[in-house]
MIDOSE-1310 file (N, C-alpha, C; in nm, 2 decimals, decimal comma, always signed):
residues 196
xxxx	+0,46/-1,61/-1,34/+0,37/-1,61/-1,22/+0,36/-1,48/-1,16; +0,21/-1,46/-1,12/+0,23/-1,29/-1,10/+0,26/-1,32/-0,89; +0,33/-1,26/-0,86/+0,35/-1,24/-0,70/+0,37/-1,13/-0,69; +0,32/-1,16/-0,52/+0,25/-1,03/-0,42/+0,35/-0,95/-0,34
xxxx	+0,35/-0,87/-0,32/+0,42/-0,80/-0,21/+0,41/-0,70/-0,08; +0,41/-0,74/+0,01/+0,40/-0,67/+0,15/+0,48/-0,60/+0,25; +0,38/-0,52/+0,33/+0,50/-0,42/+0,44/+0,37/-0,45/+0,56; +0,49/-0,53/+0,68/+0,42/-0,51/+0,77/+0,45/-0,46/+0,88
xxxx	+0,42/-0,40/+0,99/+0,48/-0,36/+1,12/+0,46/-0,42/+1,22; +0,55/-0,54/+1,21/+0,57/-0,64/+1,32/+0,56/-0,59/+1,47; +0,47/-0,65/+1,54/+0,42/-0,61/+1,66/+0,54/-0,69/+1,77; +0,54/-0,57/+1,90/+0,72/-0,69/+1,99/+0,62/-0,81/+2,01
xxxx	+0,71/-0,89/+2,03/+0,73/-1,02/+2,10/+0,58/-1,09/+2,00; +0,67/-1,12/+1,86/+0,63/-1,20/+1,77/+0,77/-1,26/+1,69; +0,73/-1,35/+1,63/+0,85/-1,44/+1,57/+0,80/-1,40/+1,40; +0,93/-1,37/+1,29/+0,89/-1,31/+1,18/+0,87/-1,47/+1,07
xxxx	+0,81/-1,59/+1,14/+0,73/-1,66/+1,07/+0,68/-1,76/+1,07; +0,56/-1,80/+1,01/+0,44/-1,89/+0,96/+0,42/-1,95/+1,11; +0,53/-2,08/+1,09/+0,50/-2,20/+1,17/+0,63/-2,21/+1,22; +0,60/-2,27/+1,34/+0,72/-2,29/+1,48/+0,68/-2,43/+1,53
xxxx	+0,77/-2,46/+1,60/+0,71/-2,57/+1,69/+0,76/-2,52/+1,89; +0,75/-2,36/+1,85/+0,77/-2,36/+2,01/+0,65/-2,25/+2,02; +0,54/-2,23/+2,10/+0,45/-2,20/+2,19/+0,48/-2,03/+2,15; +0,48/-1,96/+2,06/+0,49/-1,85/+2,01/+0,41/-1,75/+1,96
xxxx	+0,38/-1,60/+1,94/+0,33/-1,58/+1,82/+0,40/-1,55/+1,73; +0,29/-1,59/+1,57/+0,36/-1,60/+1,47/+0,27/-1,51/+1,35; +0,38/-1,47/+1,25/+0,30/-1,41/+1,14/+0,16/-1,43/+1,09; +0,10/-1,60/+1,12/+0,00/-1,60/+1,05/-0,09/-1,56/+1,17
xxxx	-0,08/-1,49/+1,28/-0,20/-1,47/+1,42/-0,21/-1,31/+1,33; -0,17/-1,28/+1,25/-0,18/-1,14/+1,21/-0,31/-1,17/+1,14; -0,43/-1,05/+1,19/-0,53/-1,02/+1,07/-0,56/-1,02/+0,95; -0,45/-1,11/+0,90/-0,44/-1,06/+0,72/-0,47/-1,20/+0,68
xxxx	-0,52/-1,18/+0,55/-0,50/-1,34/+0,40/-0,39/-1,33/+0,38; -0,27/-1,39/+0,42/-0,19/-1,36/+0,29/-0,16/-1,51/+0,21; -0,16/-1,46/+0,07/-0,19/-1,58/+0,00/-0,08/-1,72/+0,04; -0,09/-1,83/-0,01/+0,00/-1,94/+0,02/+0,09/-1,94/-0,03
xxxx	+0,23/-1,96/-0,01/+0,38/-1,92/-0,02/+0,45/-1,79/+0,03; +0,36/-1,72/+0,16/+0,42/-1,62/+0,13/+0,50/-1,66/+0,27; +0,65/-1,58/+0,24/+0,74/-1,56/+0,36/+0,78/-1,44/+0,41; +0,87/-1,44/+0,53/+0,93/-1,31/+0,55/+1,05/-1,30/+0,46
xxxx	+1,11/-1,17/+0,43/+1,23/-1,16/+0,41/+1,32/-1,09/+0,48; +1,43/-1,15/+0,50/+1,49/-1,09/+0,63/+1,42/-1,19/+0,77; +1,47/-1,10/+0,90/+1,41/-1,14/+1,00/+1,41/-1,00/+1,11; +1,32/-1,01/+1,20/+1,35/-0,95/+1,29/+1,29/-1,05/+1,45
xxxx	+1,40/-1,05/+1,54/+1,36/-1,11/+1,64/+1,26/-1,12/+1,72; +1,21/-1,14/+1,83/+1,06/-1,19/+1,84/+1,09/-1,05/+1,93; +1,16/-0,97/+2,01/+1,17/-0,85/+2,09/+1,19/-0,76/+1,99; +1,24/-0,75/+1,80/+1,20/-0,62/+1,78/+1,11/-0,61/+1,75
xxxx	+1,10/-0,48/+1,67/+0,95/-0,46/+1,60/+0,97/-0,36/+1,50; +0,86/-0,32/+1,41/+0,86/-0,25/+1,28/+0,89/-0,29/+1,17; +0,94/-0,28/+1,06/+0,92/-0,28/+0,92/+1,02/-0,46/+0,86; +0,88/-0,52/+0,85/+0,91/-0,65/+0,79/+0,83/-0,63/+0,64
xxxx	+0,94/-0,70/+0,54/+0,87/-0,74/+0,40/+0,85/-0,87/+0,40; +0,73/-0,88/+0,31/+0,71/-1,06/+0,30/+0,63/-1,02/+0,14; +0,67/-1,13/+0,09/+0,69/-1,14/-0,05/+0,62/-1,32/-0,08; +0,58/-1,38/-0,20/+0,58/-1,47/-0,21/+0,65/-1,52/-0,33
xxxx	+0,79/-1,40/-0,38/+0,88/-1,44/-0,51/+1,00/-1,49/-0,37; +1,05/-1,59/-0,43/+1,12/-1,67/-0,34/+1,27/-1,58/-0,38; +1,32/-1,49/-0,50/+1,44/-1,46/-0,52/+1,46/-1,37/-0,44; +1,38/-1,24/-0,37/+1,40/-1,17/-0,35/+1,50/-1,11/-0,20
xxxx	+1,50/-1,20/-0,14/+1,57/-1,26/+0,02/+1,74/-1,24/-0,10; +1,77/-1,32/-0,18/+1,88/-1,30/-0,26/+1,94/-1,15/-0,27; +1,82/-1,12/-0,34/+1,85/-0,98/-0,45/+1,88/-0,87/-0,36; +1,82/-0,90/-0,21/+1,79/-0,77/-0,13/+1,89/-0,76/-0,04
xxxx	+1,96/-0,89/+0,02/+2,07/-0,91/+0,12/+2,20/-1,02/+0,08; +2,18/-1,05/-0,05/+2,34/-1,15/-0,06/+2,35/-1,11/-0,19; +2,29/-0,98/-0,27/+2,35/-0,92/-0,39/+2,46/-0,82/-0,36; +2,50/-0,78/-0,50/+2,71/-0,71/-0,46/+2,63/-0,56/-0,41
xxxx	+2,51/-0,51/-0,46/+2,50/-0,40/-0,36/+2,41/-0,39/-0,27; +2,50/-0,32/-0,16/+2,43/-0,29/-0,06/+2,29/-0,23/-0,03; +2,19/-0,24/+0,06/+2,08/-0,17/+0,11/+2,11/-0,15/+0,22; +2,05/-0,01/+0,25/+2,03/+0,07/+0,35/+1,90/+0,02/+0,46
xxxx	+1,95/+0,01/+0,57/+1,85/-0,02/+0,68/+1,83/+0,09/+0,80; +1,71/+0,10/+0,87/+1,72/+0,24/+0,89/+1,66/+0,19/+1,08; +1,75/+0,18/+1,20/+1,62/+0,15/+1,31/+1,65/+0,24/+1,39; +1,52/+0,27/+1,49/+1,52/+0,34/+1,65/+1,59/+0,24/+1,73
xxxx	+1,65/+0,28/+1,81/+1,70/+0,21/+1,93/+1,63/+0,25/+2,07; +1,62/+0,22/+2,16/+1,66/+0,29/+2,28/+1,74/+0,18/+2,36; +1,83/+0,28/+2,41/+1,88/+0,20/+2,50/+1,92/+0,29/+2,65; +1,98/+0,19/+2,74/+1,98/+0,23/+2,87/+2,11/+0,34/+2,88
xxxx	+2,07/+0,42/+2,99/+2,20/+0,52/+3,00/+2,17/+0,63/+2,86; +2,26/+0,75/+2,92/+2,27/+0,85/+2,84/+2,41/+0,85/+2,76; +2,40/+0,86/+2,65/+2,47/+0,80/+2,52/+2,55/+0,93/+2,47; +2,70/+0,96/+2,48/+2,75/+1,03/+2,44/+2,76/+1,08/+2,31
xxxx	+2,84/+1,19/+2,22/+2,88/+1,18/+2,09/+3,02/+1,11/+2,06; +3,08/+1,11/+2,19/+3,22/+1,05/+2,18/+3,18/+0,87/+2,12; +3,05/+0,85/+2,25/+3,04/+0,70/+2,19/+2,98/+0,66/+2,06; +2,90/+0,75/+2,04/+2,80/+0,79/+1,88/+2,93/+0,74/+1,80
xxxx	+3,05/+0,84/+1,80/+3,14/+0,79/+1,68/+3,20/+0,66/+1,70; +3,22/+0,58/+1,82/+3,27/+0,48/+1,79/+3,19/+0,36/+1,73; +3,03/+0,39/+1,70/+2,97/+0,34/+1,63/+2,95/+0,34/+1,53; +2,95/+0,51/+1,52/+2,96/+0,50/+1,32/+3,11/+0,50/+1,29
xxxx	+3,20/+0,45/+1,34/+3,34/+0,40/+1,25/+3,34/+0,27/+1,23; +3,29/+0,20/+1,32/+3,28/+0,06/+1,35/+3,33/-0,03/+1,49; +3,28/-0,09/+1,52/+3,35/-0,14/+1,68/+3,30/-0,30/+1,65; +3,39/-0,35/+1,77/+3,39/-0,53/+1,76/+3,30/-0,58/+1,82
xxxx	+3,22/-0,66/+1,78/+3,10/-0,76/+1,82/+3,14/-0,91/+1,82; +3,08/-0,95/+1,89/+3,09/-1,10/+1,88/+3,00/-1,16/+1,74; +3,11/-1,28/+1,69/+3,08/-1,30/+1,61/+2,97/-1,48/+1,64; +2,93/-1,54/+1,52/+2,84/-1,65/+1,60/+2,95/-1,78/+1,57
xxxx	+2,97/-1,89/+1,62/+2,99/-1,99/+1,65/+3,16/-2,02/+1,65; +3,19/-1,91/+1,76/+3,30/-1,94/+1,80/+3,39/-1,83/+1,69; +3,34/-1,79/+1,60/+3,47/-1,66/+1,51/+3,52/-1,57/+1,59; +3,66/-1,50/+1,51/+3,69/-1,44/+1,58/+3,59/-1,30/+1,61
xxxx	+3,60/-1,20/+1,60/+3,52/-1,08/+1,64/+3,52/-1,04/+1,54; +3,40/-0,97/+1,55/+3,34/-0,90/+1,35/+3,35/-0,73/+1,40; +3,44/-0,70/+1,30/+3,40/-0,54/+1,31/+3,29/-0,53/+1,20; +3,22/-0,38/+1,26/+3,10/-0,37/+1,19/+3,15/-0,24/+1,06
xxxx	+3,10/-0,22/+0,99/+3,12/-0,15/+0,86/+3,11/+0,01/+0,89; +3,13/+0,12/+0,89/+3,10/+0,22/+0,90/+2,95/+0,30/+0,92; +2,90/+0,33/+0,98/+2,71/+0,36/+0,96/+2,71/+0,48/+1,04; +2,54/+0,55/+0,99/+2,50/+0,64/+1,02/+2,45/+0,64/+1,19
xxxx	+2,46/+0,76/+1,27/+2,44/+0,69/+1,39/+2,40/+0,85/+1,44; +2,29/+0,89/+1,45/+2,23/+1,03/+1,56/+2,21/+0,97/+1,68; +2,20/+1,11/+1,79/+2,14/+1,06/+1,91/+1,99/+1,15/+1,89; +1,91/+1,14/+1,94/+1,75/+1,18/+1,91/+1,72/+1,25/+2,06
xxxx	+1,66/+1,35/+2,04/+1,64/+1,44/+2,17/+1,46/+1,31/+2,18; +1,41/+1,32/+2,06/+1,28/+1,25/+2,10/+1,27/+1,17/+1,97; +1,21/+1,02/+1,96/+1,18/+0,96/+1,82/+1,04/+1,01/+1,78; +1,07/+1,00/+1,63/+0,96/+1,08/+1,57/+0,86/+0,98/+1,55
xxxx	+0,86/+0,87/+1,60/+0,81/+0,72/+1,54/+0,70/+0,75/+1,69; +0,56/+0,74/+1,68/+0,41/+0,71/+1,73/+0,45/+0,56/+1,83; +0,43/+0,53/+1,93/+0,47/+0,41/+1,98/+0,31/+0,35/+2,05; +0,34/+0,26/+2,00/+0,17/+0,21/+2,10/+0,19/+0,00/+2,11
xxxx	+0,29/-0,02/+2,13/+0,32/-0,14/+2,16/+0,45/-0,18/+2,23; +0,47/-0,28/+2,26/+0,63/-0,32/+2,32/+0,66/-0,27/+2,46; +0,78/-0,32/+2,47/+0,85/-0,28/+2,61/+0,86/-0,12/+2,61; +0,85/-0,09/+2,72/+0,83/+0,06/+2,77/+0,91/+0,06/+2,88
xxxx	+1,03/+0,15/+2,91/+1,13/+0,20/+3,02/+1,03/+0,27/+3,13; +1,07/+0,26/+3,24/+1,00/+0,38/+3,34/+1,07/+0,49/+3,27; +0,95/+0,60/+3,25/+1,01/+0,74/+3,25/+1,16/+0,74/+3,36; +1,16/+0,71/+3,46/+1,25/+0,77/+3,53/+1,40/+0,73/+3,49
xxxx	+1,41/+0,58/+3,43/+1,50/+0,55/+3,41/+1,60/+0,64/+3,31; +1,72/+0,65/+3,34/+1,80/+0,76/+3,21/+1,83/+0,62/+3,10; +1,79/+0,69/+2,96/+1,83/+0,65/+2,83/+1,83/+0,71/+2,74; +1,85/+0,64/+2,58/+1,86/+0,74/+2,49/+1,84/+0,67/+2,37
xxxx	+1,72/+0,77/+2,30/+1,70/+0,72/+2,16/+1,79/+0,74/+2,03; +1,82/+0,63/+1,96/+1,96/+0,68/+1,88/+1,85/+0,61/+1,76; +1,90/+0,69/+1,65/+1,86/+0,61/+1,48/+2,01/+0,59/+1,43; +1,98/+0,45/+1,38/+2,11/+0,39/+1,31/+2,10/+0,37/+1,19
xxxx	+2,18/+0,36/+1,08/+2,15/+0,31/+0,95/+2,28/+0,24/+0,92; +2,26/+0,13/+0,83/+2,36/+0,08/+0,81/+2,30/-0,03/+0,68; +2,40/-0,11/+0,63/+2,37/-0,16/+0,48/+2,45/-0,33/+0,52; +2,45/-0,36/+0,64/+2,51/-0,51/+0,65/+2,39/-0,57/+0,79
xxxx	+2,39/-0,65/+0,79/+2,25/-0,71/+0,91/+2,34/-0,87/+0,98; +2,45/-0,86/+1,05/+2,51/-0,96/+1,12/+2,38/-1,02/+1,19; +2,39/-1,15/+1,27/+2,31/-1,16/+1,35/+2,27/-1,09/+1,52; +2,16/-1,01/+1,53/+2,18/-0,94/+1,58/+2,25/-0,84/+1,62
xxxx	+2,29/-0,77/+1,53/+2,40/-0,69/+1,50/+2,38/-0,51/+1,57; +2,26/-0,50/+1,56/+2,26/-0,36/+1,65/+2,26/-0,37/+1,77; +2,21/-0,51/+1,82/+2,15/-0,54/+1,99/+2,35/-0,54/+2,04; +2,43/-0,60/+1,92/+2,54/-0,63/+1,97/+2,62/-0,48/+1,98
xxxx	+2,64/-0,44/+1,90/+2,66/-0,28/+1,88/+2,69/-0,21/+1,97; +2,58/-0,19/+2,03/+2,52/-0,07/+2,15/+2,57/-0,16/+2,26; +2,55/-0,28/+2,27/+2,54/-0,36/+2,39/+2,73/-0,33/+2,43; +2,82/-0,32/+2,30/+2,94/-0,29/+2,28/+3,00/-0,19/+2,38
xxxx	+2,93/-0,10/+2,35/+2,95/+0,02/+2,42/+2,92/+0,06/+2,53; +2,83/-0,04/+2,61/+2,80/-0,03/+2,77/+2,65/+0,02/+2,76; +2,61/+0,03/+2,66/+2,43/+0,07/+2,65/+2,34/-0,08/+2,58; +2,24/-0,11/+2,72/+2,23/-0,23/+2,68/+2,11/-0,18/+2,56
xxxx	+2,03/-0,26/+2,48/+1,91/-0,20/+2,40/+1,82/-0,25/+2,49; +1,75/-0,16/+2,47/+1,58/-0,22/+2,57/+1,47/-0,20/+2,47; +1,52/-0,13/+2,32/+1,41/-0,12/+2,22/+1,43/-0,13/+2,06; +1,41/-0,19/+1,96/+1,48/-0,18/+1,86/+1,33/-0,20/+1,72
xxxx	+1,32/-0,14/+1,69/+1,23/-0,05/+1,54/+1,27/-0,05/+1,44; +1,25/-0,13/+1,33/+1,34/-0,07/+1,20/+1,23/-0,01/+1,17; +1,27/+0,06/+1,11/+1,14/+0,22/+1,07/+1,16/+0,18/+0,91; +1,31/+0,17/+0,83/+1,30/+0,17/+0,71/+1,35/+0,09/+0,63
xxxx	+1,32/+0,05/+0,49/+1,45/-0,08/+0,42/+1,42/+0,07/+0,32; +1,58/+0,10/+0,26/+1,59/+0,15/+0,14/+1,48/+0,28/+0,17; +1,41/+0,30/+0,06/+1,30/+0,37/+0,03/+1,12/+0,36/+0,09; +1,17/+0,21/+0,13/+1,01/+0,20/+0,18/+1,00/+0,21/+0,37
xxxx	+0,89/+0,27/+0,33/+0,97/+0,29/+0,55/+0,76/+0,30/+0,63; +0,83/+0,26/+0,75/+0,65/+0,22/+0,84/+0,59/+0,39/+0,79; +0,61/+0,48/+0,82/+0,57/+0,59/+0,82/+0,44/+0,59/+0,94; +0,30/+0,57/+0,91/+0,24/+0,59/+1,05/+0,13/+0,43/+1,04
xxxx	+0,21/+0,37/+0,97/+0,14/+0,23/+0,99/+0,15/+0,13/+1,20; +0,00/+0,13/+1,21/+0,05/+0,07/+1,33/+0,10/-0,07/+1,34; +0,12/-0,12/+1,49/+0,16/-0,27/+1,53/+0,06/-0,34/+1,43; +0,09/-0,46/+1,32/-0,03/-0,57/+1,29/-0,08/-0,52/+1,17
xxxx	-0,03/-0,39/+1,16/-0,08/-0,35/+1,02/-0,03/-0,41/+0,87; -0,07/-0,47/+0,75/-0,02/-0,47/+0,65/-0,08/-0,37/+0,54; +0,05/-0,34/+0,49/+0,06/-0,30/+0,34/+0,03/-0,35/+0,21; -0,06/-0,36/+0,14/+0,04/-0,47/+0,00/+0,05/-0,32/-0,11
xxxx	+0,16/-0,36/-0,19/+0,24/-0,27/-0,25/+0,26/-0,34/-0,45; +0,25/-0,29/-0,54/+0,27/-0,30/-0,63/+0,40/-0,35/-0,69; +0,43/-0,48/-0,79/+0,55/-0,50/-0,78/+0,63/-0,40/-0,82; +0,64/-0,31/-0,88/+0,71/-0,18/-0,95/+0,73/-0,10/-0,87
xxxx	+0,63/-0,09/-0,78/+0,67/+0,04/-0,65/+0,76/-0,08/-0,58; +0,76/-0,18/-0,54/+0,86/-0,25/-0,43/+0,99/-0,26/-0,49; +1,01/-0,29/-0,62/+1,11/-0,30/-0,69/+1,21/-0,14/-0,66; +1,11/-0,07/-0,73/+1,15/+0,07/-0,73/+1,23/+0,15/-0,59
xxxx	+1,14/+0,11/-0,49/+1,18/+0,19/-0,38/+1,31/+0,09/-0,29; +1,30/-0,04/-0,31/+1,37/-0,10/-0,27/+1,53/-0,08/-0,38; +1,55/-0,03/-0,46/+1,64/-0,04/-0,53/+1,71/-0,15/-0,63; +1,61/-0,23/-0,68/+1,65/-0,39/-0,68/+1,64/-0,38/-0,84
């Protein structure tokens, strides 16, 4: 069976699929055909935004997040308050989050973690801070996806998130695609850049 492959740049305050039964938007209000079966892979919550794949090979959700190797995830943050390097490191060593349904507390895995004088990422959608407010753009990278796991992170540290973008999976990343935009992508180049 030949299947398709996609990159989209999920716009805020959208849910990453098809059909709901709560009063939402959803992937199919997007401008696009996309053929029947196709899903998201992964998720991102209805307040992030940026780089979702959707695919209509059902293995791929497997191959990409419950295989022995890891992928690299790549997002903007912003969050409130001005963000030290002292606290920078206790992010990229790892710090305790809450875990879901009562576990004990999850330490998170070691990850990449700058603070950003400015993001290099074009913004033309989503929640917007008053200039006046103090915050700080940080890019994070990391290769494990808890639930909600960067919101919990930062939130760790006393910086709540007020913005969250994944810009990249692996090798394939939004680059200057806007809100609503799709990609479709060749299975060899998806394979390829995703590492799979």
């Amino acid at each position: 069976m030949h299947h398709r492959y996609f990159i989209l740049n999920k716009p805020y305050n959208m849910v990453s699929q098809f059909v709901s039964s709560h009063d939402v938007k959803l992937l199919g209000d997007i401008d696009f055909e996309f053929p029947e079966g196709t899903h998201a892979i992964g998720r991102l919550d209805k307040n992030s935004e940026g780089l979702l794949l959707l695919t209509t090979n059902t293995k791929i959700t497997r191959l990409l997040f419950q295989g022995k190797q890891p992928h690299s995830r790549t997002y903007l943050v912003q969050v409130r308050h001005k963000m030290s390097e002292e606290t920078a490191d206790l992010l990229r060593k790892g710090i305790a989050i809450s875990a879901q349904g009562g576990q004990p507390d999850y330490i998170t895995q070691p990850c990449s973690v700058k603070i950003l004088a400015q993001p290099s990422y074009t913004f033309s959608s989503g929640y917007i801070l008053w200039p006046t407010v103090p915050n700080t753009w940080i890019e994070i990278t990391l290769t494990e996806g808890k639930f909600h796991q960067v919101r919990k992170m930062v939130d760790a540290v006393h910086h709540g998130c007020k913005r969250l973008i994944r810009i990249s999976i692996e090798d394939i990343t939004l680059e200057n695609m806007q809100p609503g935009e799709v990609v479709e992508i060749p299975e060899d180049v998806f394979f390829s850049k995703l590492k799979l």
